[in-house]
C-alpha positions as CSV (number, residue, x, y, z in Angstrom):
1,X,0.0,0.0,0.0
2,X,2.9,2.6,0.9
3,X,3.9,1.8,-2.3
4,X,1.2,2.5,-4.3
5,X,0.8,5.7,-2.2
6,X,4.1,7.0,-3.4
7,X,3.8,6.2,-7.1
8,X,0.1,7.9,-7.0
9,X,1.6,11.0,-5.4
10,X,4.6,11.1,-8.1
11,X,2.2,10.8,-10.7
12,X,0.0,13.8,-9.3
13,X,3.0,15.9,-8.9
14,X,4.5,14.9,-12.8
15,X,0.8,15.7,-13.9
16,X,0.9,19.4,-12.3
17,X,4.0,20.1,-13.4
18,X,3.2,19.4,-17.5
19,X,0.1,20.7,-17.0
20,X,1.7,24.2,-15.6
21,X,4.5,24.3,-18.0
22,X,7.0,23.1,-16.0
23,X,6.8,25.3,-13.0
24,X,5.2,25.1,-9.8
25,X,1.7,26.1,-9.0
26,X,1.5,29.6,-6.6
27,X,0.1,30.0,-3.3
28,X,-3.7,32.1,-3.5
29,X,-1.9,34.7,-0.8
30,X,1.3,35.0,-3.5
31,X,-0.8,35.8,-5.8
32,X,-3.2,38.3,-4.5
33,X,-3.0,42.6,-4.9
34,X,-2.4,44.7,-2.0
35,X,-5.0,47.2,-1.5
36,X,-3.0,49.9,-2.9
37,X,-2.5,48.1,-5.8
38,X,-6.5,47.3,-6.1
39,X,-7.0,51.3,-5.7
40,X,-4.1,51.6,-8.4
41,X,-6.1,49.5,-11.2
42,X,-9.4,51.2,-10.7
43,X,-8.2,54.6,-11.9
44,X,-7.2,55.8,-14.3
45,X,-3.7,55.9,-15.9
46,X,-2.7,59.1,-15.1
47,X,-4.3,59.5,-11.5
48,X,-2.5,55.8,-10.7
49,X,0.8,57.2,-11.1
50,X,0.2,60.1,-9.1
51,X,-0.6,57.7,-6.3
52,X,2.3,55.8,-7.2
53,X,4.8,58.6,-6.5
54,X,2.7,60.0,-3.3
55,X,3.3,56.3,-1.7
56,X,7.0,56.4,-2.9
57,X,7.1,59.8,-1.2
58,X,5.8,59.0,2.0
59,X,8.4,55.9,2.4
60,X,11.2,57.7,1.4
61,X,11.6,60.1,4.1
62,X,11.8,57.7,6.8
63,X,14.9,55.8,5.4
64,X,16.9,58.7,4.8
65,X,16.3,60.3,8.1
66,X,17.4,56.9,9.4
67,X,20.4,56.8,7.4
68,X,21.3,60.1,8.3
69,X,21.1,59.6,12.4
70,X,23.3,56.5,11.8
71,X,25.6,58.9,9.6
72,X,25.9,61.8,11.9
73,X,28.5,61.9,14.4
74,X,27.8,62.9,18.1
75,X,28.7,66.4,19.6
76,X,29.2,66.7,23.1
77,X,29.3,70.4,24.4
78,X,32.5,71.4,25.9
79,X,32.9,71.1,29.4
80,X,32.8,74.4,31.6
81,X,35.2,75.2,34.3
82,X,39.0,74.3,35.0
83,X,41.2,74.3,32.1
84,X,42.4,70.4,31.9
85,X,46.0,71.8,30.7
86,X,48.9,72.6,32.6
87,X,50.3,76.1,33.9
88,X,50.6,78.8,31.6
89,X,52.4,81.9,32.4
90,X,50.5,84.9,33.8
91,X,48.2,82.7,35.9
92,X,48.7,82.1,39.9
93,X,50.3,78.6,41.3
94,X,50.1,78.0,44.9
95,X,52.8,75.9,46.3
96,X,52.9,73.9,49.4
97,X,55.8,72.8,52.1
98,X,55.2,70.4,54.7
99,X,57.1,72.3,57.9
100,X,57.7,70.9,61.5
101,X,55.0,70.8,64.0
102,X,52.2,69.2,61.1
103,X,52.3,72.9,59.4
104,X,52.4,73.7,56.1
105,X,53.7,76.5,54.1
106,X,52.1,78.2,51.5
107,X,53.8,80.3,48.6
108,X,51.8,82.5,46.2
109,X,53.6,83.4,42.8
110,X,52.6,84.7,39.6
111,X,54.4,82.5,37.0
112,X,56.6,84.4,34.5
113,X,59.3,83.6,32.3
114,X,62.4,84.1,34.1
115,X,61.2,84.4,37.4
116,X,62.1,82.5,40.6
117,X,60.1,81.1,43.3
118,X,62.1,81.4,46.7
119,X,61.3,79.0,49.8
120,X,62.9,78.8,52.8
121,X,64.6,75.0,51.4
122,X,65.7,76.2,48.3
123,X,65.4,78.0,44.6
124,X,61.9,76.8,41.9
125,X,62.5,78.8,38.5
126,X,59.3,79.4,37.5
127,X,60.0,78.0,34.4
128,X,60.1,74.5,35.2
129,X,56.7,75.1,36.9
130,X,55.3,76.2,33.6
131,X,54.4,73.4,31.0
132,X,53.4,71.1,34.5
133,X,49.8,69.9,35.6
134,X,48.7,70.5,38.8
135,X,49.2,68.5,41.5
136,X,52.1,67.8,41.2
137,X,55.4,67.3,43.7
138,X,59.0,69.4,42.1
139,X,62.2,69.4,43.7
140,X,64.1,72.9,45.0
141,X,67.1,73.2,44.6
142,X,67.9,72.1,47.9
143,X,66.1,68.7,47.4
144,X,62.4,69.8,49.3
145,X,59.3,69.0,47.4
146,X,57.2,71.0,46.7
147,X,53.1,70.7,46.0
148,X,51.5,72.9,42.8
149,X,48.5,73.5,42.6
150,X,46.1,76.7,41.2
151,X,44.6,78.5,44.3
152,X,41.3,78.8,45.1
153,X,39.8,82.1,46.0
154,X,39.9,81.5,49.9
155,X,43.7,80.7,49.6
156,X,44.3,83.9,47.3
157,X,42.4,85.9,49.8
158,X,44.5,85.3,52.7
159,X,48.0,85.7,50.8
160,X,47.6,88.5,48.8
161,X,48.9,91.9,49.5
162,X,46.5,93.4,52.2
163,X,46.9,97.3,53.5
164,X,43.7,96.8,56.2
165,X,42.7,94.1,58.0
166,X,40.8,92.0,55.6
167,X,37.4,90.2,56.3
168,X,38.5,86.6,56.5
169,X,36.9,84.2,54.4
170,X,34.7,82.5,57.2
171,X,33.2,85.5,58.5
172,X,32.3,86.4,54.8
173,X,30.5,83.1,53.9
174,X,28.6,83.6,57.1
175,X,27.4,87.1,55.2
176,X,26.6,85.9,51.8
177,X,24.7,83.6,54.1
178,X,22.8,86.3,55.5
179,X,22.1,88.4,52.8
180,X,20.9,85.6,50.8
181,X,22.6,87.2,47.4
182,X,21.7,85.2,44.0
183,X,22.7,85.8,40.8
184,X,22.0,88.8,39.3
185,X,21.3,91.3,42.6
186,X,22.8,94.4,43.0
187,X,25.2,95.1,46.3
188,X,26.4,97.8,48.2
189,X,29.5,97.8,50.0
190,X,31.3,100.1,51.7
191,X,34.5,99.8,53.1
192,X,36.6,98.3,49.9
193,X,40.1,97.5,51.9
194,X,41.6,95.2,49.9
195,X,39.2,93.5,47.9
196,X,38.6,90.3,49.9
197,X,35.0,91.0,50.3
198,X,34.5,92.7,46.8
199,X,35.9,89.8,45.2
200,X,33.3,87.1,46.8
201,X,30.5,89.1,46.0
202,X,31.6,89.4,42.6
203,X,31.1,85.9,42.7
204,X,28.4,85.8,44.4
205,X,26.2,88.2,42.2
206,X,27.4,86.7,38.8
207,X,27.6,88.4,35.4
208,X,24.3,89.8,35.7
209,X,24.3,91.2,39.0
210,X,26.4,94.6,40.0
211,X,28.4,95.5,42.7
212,X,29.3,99.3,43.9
213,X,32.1,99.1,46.7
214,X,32.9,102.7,48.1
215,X,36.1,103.6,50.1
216,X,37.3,107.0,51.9
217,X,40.8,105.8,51.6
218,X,42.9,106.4,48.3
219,X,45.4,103.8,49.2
220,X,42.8,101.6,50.4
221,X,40.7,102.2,46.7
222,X,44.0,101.3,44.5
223,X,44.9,98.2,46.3
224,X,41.4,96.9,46.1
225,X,41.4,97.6,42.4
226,X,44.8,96.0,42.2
227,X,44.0,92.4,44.0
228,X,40.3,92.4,41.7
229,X,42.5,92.9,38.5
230,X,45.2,90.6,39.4
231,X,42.6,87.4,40.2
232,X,40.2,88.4,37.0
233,X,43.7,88.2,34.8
234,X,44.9,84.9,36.7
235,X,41.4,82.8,36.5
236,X,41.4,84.1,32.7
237,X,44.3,82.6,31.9
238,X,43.6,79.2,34.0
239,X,39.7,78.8,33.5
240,X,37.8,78.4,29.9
241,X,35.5,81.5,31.0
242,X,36.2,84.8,31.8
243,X,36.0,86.5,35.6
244,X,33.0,88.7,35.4
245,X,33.6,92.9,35.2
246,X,30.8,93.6,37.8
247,X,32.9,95.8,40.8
248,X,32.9,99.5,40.4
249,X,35.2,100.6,42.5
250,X,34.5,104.3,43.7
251,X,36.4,106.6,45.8
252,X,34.4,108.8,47.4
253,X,32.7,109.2,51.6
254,X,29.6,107.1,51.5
255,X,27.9,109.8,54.1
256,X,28.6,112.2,51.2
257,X,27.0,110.0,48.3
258,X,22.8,110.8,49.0
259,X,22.6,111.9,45.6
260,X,24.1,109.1,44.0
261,X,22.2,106.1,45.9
262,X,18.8,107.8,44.6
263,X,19.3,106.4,41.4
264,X,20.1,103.3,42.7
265,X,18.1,100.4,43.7
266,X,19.9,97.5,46.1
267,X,18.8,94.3,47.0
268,X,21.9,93.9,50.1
269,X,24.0,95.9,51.7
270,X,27.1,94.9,53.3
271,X,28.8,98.0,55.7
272,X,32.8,97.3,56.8
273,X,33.7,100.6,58.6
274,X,34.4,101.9,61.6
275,X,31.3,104.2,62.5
276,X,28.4,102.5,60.3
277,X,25.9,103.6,61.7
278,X,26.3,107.0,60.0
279,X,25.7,105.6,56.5
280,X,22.7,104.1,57.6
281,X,20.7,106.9,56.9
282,X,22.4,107.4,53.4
283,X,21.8,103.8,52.2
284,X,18.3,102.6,53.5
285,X,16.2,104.7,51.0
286,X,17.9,102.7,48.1
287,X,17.4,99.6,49.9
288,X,14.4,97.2,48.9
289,X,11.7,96.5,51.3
290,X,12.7,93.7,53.4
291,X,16.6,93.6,52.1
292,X,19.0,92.7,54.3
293,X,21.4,95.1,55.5
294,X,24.8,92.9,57.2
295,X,27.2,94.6,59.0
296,X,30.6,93.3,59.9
297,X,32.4,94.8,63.1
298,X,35.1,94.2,65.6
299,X,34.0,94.4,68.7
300,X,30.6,94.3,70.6
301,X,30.6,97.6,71.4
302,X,30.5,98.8,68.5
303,X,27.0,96.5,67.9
304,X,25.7,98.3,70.8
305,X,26.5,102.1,69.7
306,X,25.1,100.5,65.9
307,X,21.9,99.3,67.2
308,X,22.1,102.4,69.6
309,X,21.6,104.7,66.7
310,X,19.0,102.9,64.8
311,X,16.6,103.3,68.0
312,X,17.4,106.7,68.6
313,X,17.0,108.1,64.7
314,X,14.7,105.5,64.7
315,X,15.3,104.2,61.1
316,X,13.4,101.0,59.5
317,X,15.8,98.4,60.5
318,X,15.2,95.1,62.8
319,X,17.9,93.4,64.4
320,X,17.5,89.8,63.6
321,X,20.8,88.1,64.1
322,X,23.9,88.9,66.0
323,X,26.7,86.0,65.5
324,X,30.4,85.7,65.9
325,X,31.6,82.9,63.9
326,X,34.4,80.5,64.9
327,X,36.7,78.0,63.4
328,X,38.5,75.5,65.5
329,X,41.1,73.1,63.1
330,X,42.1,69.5,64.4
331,X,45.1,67.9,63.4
332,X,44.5,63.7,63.1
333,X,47.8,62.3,62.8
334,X,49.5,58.2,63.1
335,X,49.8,57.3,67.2
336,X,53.7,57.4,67.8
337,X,54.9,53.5,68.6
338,X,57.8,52.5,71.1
339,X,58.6,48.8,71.6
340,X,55.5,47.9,70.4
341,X,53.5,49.8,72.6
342,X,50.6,52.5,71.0
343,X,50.9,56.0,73.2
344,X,47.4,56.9,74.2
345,X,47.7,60.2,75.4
346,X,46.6,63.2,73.2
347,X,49.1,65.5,73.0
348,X,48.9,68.9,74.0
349,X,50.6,72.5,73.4
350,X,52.1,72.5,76.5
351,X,53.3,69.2,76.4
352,X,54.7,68.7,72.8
353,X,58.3,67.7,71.4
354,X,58.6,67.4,68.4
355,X,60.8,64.1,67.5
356,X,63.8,65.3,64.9
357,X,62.3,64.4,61.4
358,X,64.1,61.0,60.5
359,X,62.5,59.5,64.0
360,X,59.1,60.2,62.8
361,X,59.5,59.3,59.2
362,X,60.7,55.5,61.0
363,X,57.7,55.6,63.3
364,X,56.1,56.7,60.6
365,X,56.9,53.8,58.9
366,X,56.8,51.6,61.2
367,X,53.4,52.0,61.9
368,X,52.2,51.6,58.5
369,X,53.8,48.0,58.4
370,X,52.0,47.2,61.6
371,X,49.1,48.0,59.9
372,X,49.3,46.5,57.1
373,X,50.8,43.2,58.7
374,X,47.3,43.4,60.9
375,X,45.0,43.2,57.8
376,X,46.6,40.2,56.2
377,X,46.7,38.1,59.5
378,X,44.4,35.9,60.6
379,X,45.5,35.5,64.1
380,X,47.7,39.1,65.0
381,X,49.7,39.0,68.1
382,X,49.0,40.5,71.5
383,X,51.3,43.4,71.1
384,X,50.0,44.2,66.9
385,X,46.4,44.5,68.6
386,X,47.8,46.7,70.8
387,X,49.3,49.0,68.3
388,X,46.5,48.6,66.2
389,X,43.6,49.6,69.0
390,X,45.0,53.4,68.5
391,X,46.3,53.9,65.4
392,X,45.7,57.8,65.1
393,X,45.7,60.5,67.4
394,X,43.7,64.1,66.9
395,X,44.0,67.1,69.0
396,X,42.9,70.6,68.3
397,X,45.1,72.9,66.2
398,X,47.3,75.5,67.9
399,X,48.2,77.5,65.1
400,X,44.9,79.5,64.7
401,X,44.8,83.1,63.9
402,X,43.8,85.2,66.6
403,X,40.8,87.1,65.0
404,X,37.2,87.5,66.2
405,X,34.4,89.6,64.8
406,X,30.2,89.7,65.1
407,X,28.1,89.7,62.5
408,X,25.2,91.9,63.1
409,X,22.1,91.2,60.5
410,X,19.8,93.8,60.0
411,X,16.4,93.6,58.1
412,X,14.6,97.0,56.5
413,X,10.7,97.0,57.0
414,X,8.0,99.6,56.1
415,X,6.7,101.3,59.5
416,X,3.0,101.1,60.6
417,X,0.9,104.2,59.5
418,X,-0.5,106.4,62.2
């Protein structure tokens, strides 16, 4: 029966084939129109090619949009903010010593061809800092390394030239604080000094925003001006964007300038003289409802005679906040190790010897190993726990600048109407 199965099917299949010429039959679905075809053969000539090239059209756009995403290469912006290159000339570097007692030194230069850097361990020629990325160690002459970095603006602050005594950079963050500046406000300050204070709200208020900074002082006015130009050229040459051009710098009494702060609308004010209280009167007309007015001074009794005088002229100001802000630095260094044995006492100031520096550098060393050995080991011995249980010591810094001053934060407000 399979047999005669077979030879019926062969037969069929010979049958077709002569029958269709040879080839095989097609499918009823390989045969059949698509719709657009159907629509195609009802019309007329003319009319079915214009559908024809309408549905070509609409196709074509697709596939060539495709093909040109895949073509196209990605562009990435450029990243803002420090320049990944090394030191150029004309820009600040910021070097750093390591000194005895934990301290470290810090050198401000402005690279130039030519020039030398001096340090108290030897000669840097300026030149072989130039061409260098940051961060890194070069030998003196004398053998000391040396760290090189760019500066920020807290570090530039605090070692550039200074005539007056300049508000340090903790007392100032505590203001911006205060004052609540954003980007784009306009700031009074009087009292330029040396620019320390002029150059963080320059910062503070952005390209947009304004700053007028008045001083009675002519010495005062040029070094201010001096220490703004020399960061805004520095950063220019060590940053992709420009330092903004928003300080105007103005030499002149600010109890003398009434006519000049009528045409000018503030959103702070920040006062850094000795009798403030008579600009008050000056300044709080240009002053926004409900701007803060911050006012940096020595000593508390100069926050009593200030507040003192509000009450008396009785001028639209409320005391909200008087601060003084302090900084206490820690030093966290390895525990020394004798015989073995971890020290467990903090040291003190009074009761500090400094070892001669190859002693520490061995204990220094030492300790490291002990460490090390300690992570590795399954079973330590009695006297590796022991120098293990303390391996660092902290105590509070002793080298601290002596300098205190209080914050007083004043807030303008409209009276009640009698």
């Amino acid at each position: 029966m399979r047999a005669w199965g077979g030879l019926w099917r062969a037969a069929s299949f010979s049958s077709s084939s002569s029958s269709s010429g040879g080839r095989p039959r097609r499918r009823a679905w390989e045969t059949s129109l698509s719709p657009l075809e159907r629509v195609r053969r009802l019309l007329p000539p003319e009319e079915a090619a214009a559908v024809g090239r309408c549905a070509a059209a609409l196709q074509a756009p697709p596939e060539e949009e495709e093909e040109e995403e895949e073509a196209a290469p990605q562009v990435f912006p450029e990243t803002e903010g420090a320049r990944p290159g090394p030191f150029r000339a004309g820009e600040l570097a910021l070097a750093e010593m390591r000194r005895k007692y934990n301290t470290t030194l810090k050198l401000l230069c402005r690279l130039a061809e030519g020039s030398v850097l001096a340090s108290p361990r030897g000669l840097l020629p300026h030149r072989d800092i130039i061409g260098q990325l940051p961060g890194q160690v070069l030998r003196t002459s004398a053998g000391a390394g040396l760290l090189l970095r760019r500066p920020s603006l807290e570090e530039y602050v605090l070692l550039m030239p200074r005539g007056p005594t300049i508000a340090y950079p903790k007392d100032i963050s505590a203001l911006l604080m205060m004052m609540d500046i954003h980007p784009g406000d306009t700031v009074l300050e009087t009292g330029s000094g040396s620019g320390a204070m002029s150059l963080f709200l320059s910062r503070a208020v952005g390209p947009k925003g304004r700053v007028i900074s008045y001083e009675i002082r002519d010495d005062h006015h040029n070094l201010a001006k001096k220490n703004y130009r020399h960061w805004r050229a520095a950063w220019e040459k060590g940053h992709m964007e420009e330092w903004p051009d928003n300080v105007d710098f103005i030499l002149k009494d600010i109890s003398t300038a009434a006519e000049d702060m009528k045409s000018v609308t503030l959103d702070a004010i920040v006062l850094d003289m000795l009798n403030p209280q008579t600009a008050l009167p000056v300044v709080h007309p240009s002053l926004k409802q409900g701007g803060v007015c911050a006012v940096y001074l020595a000593n508390i009794t100069q926050v009593i005679d200030l507040l003192d005088r509000i009450r008396t002229c009785k001028l639209p100001f409320l005391c909200e906040r008087i601060i003084e802000v302090t900084h206490r630095n820690w030093l966290v260094l390895p525990a020394k190790i004798k015989n073995c044995k971890s020290s467990q006492m903090v040291e003190t100031q009074e009761n500090i010897e400094e070892p001669p520096q190859k002693q520490y550098e061995e204990n220094h060393v030492q300790d490291q190993v002990v460490l090390k050995e300690s992570e590795y080991n399954e079973s330590p011995s009695d006297d590796a726990e022991r120098c293990c249980s303390v391996p660092y010591v902290a105590r509070p810094s002793y080298w601290q600048e002596a300098h205190s001053a209080f914050l007083t934060k004043l807030r303008k407000f409209r009276p009640l109407l009698s």
